[in-house]
N, C-alpha and C positions, 0 to 999 in steps of 0.2 A: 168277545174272544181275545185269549192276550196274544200280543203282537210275540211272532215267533224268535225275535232278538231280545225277551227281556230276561229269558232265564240266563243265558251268557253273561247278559251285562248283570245281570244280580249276581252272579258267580266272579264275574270281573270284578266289581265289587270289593266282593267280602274276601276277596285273593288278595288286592289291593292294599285293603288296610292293614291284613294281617303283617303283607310283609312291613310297611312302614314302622306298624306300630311293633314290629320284630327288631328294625333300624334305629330303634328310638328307645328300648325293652331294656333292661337291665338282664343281665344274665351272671351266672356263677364265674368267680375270677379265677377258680383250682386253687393250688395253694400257694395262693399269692400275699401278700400282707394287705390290709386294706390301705388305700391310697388316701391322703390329706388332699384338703383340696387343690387345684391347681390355683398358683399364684400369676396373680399378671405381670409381667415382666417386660412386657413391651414398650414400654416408655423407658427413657435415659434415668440418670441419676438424679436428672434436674426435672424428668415429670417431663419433656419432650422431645421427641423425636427427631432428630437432625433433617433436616428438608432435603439439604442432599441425598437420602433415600427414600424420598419418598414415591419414585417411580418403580420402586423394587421389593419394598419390605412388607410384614407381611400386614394388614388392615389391624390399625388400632382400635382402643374399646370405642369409643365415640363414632365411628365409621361402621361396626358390626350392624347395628339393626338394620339400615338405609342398605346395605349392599343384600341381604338378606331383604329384602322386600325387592329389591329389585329381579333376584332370584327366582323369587317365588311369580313375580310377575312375567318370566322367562318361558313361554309355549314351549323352545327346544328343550330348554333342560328339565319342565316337565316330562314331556315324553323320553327324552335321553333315561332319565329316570325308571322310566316304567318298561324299556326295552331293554334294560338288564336282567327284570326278574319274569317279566313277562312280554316277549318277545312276537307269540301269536297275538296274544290279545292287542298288544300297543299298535300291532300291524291293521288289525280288523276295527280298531275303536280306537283310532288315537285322538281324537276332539273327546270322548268319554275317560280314558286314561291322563288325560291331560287336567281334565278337573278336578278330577278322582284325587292324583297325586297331590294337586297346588292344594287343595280343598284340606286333606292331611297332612301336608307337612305344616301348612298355616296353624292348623290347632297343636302339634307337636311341636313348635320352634315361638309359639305366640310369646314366652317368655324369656326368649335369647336377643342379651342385649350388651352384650360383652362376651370379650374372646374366653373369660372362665367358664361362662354359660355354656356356649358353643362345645367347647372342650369337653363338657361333661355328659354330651348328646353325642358325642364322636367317641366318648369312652365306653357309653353302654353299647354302641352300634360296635366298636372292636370287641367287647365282650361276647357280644352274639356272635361274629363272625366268627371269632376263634374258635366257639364251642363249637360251630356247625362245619365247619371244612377244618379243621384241623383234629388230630386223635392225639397231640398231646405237645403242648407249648413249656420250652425248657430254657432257662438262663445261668450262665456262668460269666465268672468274673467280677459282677458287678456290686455285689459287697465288698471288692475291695477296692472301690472308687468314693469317694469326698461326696458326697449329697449338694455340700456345701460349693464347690467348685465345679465354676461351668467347663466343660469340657469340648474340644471339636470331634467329634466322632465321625471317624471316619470309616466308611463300611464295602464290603463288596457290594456288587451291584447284581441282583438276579431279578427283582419285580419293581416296577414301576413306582406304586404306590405302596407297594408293601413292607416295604426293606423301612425306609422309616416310620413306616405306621409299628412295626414289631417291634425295633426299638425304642418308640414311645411307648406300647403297651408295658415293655419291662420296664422302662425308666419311671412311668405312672405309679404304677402298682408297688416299686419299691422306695417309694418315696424321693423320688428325685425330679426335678424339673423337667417339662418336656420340651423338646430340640424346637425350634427353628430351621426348617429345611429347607433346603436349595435345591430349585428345580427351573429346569431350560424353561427355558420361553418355547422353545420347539415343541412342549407339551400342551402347550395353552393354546390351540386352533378356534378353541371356540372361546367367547368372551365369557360363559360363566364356569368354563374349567377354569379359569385365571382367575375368579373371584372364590370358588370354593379353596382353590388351594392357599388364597392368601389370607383368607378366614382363617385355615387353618392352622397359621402361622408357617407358612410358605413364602420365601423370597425369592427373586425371581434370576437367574442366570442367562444376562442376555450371549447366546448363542449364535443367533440370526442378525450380529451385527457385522457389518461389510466395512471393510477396510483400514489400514493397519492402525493410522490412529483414532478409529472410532471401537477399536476393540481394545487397545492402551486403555483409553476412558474407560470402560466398561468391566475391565480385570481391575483398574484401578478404585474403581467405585464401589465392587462386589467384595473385594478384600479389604477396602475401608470398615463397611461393612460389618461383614466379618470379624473384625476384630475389635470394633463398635461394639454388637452386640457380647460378645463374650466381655472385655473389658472395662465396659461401662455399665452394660443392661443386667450383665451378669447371668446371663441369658446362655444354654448351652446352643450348639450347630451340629447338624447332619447334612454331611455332604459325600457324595459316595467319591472313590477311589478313584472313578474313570467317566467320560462322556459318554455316554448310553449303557445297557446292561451287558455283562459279560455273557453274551447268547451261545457261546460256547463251552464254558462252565471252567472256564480259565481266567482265575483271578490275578489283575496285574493293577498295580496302579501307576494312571498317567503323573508321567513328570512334570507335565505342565500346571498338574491341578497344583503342585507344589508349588512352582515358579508363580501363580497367580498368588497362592499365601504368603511369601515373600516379597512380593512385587512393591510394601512400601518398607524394604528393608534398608535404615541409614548408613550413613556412613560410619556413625560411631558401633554399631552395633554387628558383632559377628555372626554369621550362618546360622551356627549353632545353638547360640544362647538366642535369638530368635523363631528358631524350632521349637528350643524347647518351653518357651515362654508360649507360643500355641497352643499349649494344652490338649493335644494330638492324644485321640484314644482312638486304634483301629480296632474293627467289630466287625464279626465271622458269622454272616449269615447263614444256616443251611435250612433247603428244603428237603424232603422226603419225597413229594412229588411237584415238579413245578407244572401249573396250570397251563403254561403259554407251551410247555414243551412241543406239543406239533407244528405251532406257529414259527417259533424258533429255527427246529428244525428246517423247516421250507427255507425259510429266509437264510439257512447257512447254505443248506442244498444249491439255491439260485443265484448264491453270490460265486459257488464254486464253481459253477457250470456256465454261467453268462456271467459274470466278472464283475456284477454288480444287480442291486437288486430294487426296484419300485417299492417305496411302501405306499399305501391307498392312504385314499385321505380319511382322516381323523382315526387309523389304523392305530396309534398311542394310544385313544381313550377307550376303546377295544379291547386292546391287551390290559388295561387297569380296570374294566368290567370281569373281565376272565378271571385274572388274577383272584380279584377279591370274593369272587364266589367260587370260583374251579378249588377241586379237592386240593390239601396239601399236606397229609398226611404229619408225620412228627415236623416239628418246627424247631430248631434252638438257635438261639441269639448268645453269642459269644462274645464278652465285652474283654478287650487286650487291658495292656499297664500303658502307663502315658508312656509317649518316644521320649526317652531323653539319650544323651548321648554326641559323640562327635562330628558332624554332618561334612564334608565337602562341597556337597553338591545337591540339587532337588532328584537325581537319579540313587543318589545314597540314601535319602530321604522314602523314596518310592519303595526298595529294597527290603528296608528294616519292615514300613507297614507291612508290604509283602511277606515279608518272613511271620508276623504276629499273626496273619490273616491265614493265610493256610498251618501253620500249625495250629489255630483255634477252630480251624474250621471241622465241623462234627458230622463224621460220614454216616448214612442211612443204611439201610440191606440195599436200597437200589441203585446205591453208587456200587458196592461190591457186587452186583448181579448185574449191570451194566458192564462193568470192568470183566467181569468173568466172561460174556456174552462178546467180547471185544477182543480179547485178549486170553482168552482156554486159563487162564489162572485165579486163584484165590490171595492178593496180599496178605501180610499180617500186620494189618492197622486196630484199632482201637474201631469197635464200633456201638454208635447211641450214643444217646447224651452220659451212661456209666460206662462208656469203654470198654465194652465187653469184646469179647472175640468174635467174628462172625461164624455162624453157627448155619448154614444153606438151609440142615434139614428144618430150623426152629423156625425160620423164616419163609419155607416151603410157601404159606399162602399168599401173601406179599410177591412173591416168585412170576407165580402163577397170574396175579394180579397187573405187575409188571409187560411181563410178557406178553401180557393181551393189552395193553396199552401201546406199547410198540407196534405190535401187528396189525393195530387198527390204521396205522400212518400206512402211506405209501411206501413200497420195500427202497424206492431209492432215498427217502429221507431216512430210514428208520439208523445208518451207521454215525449218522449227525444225531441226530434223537439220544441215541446211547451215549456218544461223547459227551452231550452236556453231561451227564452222569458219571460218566467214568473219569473225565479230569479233572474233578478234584483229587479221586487216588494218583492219578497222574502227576499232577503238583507236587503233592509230599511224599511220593517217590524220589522225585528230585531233590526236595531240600539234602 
């Protein structure tokens, strides 16, 4: 007689592989152009990597395989793995989930042995992603950017992992290099987040360093850097706007991230022709629907109300599960023109991106039905990626859709909820 746990775990199984082999799966790119293959870039000019960042930058070819085997040898990150897409089952089987997954990713990654490799298993897993939580991925601007010129892209900040995962999708697909991104150390709690994301050409922004000349060294190393890789590796940068996500839906950029770009500015050299030798391109991310929005919500609700807010542990790598599978409806990535121009100051500096970032920024129906629900009016903005005018009745299901996404929160989070939504009309009312 069969044991009464083996039809689950046969269905665990065959759930299992699908999704990997779904993560791993080629999928249709819309009407993208096809992408050349990614070029390694990660070495200098001279074929090696300054040692100086070698506690930060992201894992060169030669280092790829050995951290990837260690990965795979990782029980938590298998099952971290498998509690994304399958939540009961990793809970009731996770010694079975746990082999399940190492057992599949081993024969899907057996041939990644450089960051081009890597690269082209991360591009068919965004392939898939896109096609299945998004109804339709749009870009502008970025035909009118150099292929050839590494650029610092600098972006709003709304998901975790996502805000640069979408600019590398457009930047892939239209044949231009893909970024180098900076991310806190306050993201890396666990030892193989900090190895995935440096695979993926991740550097790392120490954050969590304490006191004033141990944070000097650390703005000074990260903007070496920084300007390493663009000027020598030829290598472009994504680094978003502000420290942490704009959970409000209010995009501002910190002045200090300016002051850290500057920070080995000489004496011979002014403000300005320093800016503008950056290669500064800011980039307008919009969602249609953000995934974390009830999360968000709480977390503005409890900072309003007790004046500060707990987050739980490994709560980051949560919201970057969420993210990547929670619906998001239209997407568009808005690429600006480089800064150039007369600077005084990094709060001048902060201003102009501001100004490129919200008027690129590309409103949904549920920013306008947010706003409406907030505020009894209808703007007259541009709405979609063609600018059309908003239209309530043509968007009626969307509406409806909305609305019951709201009301599934709690009524005291739901005027935080809408906010995120409604200030970006907010913003460009202002300008």
């Amino acid at each position: 007689m069969a044991l009464p746990c083996v039809k689950p775990i046969r269905k665990l199984f065959i759930r299992l592989r699908i999704f990997i082999q779904r993560m791993t799966a080629g999928g249709r790119s819309g009407n993208v152009s096809r992408a050349p293959p990614i070029r390694d870039t990660l070495n200098g000019a001279n074929g090696q990597m300054t040692d100086q960042f070698a506690d930060i930058r992201p894992y060169d070819d030669h280092e790829v395989r050995a951290v990837l085997d260690r990965l795979l040898s990782d029980d938590e990150f298998a099952l971290t793995l498998g509690r994304i897409r399958l939540p009961k089952n990793a809970a009731r089987f996770p010694v079975i989930v746990r082999f399940l997954v190492r057992w599949i990713l081993r024969r899907e990654l057996r041939s990644v042995n450089d960051v081009r490799s890597l690269q082209a298993v991360v591009k068919r897993y965004m392939d898939r992603m896109v096609e299945s939580s998004t109804d339709q991925f749009t870009v502008s601007g970025l035909d009118q950017l150099s292929a050839q010129q590494p650029w610092l892209f600098m972006s709003n900040h709304r998901d975790i992992a996502l805000d640069p995962a979408f600019v590398n999708y457009a930047l892939y697909h239209n044949g231009h290099e893909t970024v180098r991104i900076a991310i806190g150390d306050n993201l890396l709690s666990k030892p193989f987040a900090a190895d995935l994301m440096r695979l993926n050409k991740s550097f790392i922004v120490k954050r969590s360093t304490k006191g004033p000349r141990q944070m000097l060294a650390a703005y000074k190393q990260l903007s070496s850097y920084i300007h390493h890789s663009i000027e020598v590796d030829r290598n472009p940068i994504w680094i978003a706007q502000r420290e942490g996500r704009a959970k409000d839906g209010l995009d501002r950029t910190e002045p200090a991230i300016i002051k850290m770009l500057t920070i080995s500015l000489g004496n011979g050299e002014s403000f300005s022709d320093f800016v503008n030798h950056l290669h500064i391109v800011p980039v307008a991310i919009s969602y249609e629907f953000d995934p974390c929005d009830a999360a968000k919500a709480r977390e503005l609700y409890e900072r309003e109300m007790q004046g500060e807010y707990q987050k739980g542990e490994h709560e980051d790598l949560r919201s970057i599960g969420l993210g990547i599978s929670g619906e998001k409806g239209d997407v568009h990535v808005h690429f600006g023109t480089q800064l150039r121009g007369e600077f005084e100051s990094p709060d001048a500096v902060a201003e102009a991106i501001d100004n490129q970032i919200i008027d690129g920024y590309v409103l949904h129906p549920t920013n306008f039905i947010a706003y409406q629900m907030l505020y009894g009016d209808t703007p007259d903005l541009p709405c979609g990626a063609r600018g059309e005018k908003f239209d309530a009745a043509a968007f009626a299901a969307i509406d409806a859709k909305f609305r019951a996404r709201i009301d599934a929160m709690p009524a005291e989070h739901r005027p935080y909820a809408l906010g995120i939504y409604a200030n970006p009309i907010v913003s460009k009312l202002r300008r």
